[in-house]
C-alpha positions in Angstrom: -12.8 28.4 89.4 -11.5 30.5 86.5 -13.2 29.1 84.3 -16.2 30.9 85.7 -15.1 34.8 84.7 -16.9 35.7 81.6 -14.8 36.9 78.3 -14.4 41.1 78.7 -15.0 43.3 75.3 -11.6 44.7 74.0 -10.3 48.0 74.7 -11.5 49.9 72.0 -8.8 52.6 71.6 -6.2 49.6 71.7 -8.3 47.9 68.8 -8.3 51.2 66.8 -4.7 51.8 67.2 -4.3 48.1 65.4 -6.7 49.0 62.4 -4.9 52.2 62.0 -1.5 50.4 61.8 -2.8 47.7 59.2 -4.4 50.4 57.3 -1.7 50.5 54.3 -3.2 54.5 53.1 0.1 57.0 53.3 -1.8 60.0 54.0 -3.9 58.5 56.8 -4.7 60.2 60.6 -4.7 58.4 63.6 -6.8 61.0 66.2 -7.4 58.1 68.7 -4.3 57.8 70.6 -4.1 59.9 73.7 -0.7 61.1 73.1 1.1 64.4 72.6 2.3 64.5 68.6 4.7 67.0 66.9 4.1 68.5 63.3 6.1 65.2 62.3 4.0 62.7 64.1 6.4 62.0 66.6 5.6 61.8 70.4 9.4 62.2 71.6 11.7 62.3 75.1 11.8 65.5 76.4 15.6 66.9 76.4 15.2 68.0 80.4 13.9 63.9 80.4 16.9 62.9 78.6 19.2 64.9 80.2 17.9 64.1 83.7 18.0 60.4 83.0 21.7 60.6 82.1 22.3 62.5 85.0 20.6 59.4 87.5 22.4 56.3 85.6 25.7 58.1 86.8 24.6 59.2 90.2 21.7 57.0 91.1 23.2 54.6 94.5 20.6 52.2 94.9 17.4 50.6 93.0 16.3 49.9 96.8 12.2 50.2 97.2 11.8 53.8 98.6 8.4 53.0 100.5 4.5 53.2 99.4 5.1 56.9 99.6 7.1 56.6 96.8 10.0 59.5 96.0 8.9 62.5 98.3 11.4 64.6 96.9 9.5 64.6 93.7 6.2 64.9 95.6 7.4 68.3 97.3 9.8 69.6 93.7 5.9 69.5 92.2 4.1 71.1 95.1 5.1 75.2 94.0 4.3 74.5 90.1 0.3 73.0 91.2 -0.6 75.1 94.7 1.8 78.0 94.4 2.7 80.3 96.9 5.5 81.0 98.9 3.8 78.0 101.4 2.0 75.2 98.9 1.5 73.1 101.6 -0.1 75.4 103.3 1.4 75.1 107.1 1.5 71.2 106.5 -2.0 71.1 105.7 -1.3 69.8 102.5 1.0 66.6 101.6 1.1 63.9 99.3 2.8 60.8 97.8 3.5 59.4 94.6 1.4 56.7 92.7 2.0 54.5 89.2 0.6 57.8 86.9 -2.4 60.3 87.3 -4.8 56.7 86.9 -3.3 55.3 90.4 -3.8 58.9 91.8 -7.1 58.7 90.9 -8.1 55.1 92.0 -6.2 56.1 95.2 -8.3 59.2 95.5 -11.5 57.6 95.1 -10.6 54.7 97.3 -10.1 57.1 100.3 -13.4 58.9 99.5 -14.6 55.4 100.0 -12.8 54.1 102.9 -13.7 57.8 104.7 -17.7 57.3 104.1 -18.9 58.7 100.8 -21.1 56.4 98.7 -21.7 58.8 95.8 -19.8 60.7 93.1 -20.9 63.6 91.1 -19.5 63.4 87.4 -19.6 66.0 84.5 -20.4 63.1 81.3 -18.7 62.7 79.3 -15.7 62.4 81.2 -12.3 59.9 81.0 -14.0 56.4 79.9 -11.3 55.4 83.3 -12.8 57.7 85.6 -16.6 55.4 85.4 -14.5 52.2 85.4 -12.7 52.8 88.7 -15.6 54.3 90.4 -17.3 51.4 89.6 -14.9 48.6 90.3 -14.9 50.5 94.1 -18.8 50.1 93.7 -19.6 53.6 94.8 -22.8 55.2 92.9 -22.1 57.8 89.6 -24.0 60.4 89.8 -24.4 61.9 86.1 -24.4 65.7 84.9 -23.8 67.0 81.8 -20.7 68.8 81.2 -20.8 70.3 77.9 -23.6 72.8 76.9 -25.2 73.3 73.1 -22.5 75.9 72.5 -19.7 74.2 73.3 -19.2 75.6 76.8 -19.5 74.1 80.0 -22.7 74.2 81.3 -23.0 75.3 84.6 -26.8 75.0 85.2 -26.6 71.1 85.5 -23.4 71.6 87.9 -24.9 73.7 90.4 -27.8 72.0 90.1 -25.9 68.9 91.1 -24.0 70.5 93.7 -27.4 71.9 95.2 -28.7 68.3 95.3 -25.6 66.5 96.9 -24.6 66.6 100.3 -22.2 65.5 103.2 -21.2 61.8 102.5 -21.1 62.6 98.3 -18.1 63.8 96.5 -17.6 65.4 93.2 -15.0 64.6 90.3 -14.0 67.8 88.5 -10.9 67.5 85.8 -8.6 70.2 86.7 -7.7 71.6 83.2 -7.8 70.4 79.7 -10.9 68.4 79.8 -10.2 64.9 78.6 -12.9 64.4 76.3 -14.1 67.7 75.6 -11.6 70.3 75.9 -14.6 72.4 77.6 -12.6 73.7 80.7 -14.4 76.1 83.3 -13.2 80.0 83.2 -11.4 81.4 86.7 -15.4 83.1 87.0 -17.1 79.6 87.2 -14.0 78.0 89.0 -14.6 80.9 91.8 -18.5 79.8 91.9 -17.8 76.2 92.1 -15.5 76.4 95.1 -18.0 78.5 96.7 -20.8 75.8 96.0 -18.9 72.8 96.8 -17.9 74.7 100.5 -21.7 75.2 101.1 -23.1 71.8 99.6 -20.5 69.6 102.0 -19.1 67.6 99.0 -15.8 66.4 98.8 -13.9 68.0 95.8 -11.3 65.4 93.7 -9.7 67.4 91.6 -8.1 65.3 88.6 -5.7 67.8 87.0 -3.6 65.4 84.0 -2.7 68.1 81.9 -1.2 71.2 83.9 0.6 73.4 81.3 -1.0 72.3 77.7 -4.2 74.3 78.0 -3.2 78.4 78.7 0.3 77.2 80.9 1.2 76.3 84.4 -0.1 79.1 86.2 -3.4 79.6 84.7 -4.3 76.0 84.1 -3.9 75.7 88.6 -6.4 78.5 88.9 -9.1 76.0 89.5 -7.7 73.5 91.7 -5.8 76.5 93.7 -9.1 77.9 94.0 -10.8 75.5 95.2 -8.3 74.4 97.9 -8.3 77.9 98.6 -12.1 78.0 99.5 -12.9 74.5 101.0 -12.1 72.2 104.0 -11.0 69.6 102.6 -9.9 67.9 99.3 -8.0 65.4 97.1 -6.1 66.5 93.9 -4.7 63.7 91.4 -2.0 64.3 89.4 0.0 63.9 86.0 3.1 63.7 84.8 2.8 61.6 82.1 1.5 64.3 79.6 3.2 67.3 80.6 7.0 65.9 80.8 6.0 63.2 78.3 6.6 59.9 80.5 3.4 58.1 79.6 4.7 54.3 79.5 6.8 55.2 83.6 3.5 56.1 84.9 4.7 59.0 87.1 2.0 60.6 89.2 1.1 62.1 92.7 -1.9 62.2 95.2 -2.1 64.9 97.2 -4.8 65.7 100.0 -5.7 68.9 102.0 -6.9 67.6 105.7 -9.3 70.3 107.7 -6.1 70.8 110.1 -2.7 69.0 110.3 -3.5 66.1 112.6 -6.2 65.0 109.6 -3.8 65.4 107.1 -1.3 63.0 109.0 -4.8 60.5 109.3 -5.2 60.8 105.3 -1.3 59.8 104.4 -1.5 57.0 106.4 -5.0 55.7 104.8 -3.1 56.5 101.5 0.1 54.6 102.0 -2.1 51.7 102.9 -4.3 51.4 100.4 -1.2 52.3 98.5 0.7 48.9 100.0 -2.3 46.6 99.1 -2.8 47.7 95.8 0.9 48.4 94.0 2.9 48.4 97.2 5.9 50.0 96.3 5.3 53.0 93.1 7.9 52.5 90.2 10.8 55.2 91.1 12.5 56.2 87.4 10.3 58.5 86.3 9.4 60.6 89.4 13.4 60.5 90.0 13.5 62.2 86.4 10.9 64.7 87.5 12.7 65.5 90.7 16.0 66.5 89.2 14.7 68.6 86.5 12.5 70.5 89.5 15.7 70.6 91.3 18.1 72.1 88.4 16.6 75.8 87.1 18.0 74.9 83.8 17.0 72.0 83.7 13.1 73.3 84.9 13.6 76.1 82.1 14.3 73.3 79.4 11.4 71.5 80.7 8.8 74.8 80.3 10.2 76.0 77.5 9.4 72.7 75.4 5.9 72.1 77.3 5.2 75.9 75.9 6.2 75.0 72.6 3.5 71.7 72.9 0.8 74.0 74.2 1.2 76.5 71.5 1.1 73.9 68.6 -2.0 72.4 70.0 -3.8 75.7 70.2 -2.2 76.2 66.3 -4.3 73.3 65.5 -7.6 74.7 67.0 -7.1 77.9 66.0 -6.5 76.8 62.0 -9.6 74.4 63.2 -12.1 76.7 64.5 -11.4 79.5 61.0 -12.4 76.8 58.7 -15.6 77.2 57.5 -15.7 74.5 55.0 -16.3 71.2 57.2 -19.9 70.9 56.0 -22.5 70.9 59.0 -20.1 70.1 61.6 -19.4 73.4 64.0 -15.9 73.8 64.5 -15.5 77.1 65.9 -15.6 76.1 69.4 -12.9 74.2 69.4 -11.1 77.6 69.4 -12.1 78.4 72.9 -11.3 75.2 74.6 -8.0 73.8 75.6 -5.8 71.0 75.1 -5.3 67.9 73.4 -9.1 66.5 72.7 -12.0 67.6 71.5 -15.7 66.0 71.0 -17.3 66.1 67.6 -21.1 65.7 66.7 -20.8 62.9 64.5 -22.7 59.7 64.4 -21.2 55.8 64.5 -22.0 56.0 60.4 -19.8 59.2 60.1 -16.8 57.9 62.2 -17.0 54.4 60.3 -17.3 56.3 57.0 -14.3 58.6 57.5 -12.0 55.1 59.0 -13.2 53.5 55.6 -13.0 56.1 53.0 -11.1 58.4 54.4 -8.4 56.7 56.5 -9.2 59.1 59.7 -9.2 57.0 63.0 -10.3 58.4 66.0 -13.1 57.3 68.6 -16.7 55.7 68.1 -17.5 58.6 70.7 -16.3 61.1 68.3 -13.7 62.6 70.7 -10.5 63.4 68.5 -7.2 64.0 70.0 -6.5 67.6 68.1 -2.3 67.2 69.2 -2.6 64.6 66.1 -3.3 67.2 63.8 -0.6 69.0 61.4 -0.5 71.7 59.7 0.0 69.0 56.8 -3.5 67.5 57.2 -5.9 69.3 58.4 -7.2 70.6 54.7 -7.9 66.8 54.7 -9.5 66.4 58.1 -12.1 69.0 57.4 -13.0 67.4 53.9 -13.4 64.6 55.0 -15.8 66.2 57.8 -17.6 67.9 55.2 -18.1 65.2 52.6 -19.5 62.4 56.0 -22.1 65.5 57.3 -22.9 67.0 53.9 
């Protein structure tokens, strides 16, 4: 019976990340990866992480499972920092539980829409390579619109006219913040005429938001998924943790889902916790432990911020030296100033990329999305030679 299943292409990313460490060149740039870097290339622990982590192998009880619904104690520490308010759960309209990292929120999300009718998802392309994959393994229908205009801003005609197409039984995939791969994020005006066209059109907003923090910070980053809940009936949020406290490998995330009273909200958890039990059962507890205590500690919370702001101001360092250079031949870089966090789409062909890997020992995507955290003030001069001697 095995035998049967047909031989699956290789992760791309995963077979980049091997050429890059074969490649012998000192001075080359891996911009693949889709991990946070400092100016010395290194992606470490977070001292709240650290410090948190000491804290539980002294105090921690039990490695007893704690349920599909995972550590709500975490769940709830996160609810103030994404819906604000002196209420974010808005009367108990709101709750949530934890899944294995924003990717399990997000299959979790999209398995409800599925399980509660919808058929069809409305997707800004490109988007997460993940986000097609899981929408497809669910079989439910893509629906394509183009996210990124000309200029390098979002382009809004294709999204209402999406929105003005779709109906009761679709739903809608919008990233949250720091658009993964375009760093093209909407302003708080298009955010405000969003949530008033996906209210009228019926749809069902999930809301991915992986990057809360690294974009313009914490508050301004939630504008869009705050607005939204804000405005509409109903609506599923995924979240992150693995980027902004820096636990990519525990796969520490949350699901959280706004019912149209509190009796539907009740109906929604206990969909969640059992799609939840088939699929992962029980979701790993270290990490989201970690999360907890820091959210719990005010010193430990202002360790946390302080080094996330010192993240989000590097990155937008990088796009700022990025966007002033005007010697990268007839590649544009100027937009990359006005969008947000870690990645960024370039206009370069297959040739180009393959070009720059060979002569040039730059890595990054055959899409030509670049992960701009990877960057240094060390290597940039490079970077944008390299761009101008592949597009001269």
């Amino acid at each position: 019976m095995l035998d049967t299943l047909n031989q699956q292409p290789p992760d791309t990313l995963l077979a980049l990340i091997k050429l890059f460490n074969a490649d012998p060149s000192p001075d080359k740039i891996d911009l693949g990866v889709g991990v946070y870097r400092t100016a010395d290339g290194a992606t470490p622990v977070f001292a709240a992480i650290k410090a948190a982590e000491r804290r539980l192998a002294d105090t921690q009880p039990t490695k007893a499972y704690l349920g599909p619904e995972g550590d709500m104690g975490f769940v709830y520490a996160l609810m103030p920092h994404i819906f604000g308010g002196d209420d974010p759960a808005r009367g108990g309209l709101i709750d949530g539980m934890q899944t294995p990292g924003g990717t399990g929120a997000v299959r979790l999300a999209v398995a409800l829409a599925k399980k509660a009718g919808a058929t069809r998802v409305l997707m800004g392309t490109p988007s997460w390579p993940n986000h097609a994959q899981i929408m497809g393994d669910l079989s439910l229908e893509v629906l394509p619109f183009a996210h990124a205009a000309a200029d390098g801003s979002a382009d809004m005609a294709t999204l209402r006219a999406a929105l003005e197409s779709a109906g009761a039984g679709d739903a809608v995939l919008l990233h949250g913040c720091c658009h993964n791969p375009t760093g093209i994020d909407y302003t708080p005006e298009q955010w405000d005429e969003i949530a008033a066209l996906v209210k009228s059109s019926g749809v069902l907003p999930i809301l991915d938001l992986a990057y809360q923090g690294l974009g313009l910070g914490m508050e301004d980053d939630a504008y869009g998924v705050r607005k939204v809940l804000a405005t509409v009936p109903e609506a599923l949020v995924a979240y992150s943790c693995d980027k902004n406290f820096g636990l990519y490998r525990d796969r520490v995330g949350a699901l959280y889902a706004m019912g149209k009273d509190t009796d539907v909200t009740a109906r929604i958890m206990s969909n969640g916790w059992a799609l939840a039990r088939a699929n992962w059962s029980m979701p790993p507890d270290h990490g989201a432990a970690a999360v907890r205590l820091i959210l719990d500690d005010e010193a430990l919370t202002a360790s946390w911020l302080e080094e996330l702001d010192s993240m989000r101001a590097r990155i937008n360092q990088v796009r700022e030296k990025l966007a002033a250079s005007s010697n990268a031949g007839a590649v544009d870089l100027t937009p990359l100033g006005r969008q947000r966090g870690m990645f960024a789409m370039l206009p370069l062909d297959k040739d180009q990329i393959l070009t720059l890997r060979n002569e040039h020992a730059i890595y990054m995507a055959g899409s030509g999305r670049i992960n701009v955290a990877c960057l240094t003030m060390g290597n940039i001069d490079k970077f944008v030679g390299a761009l101008a001697a592949v597009s001269a």
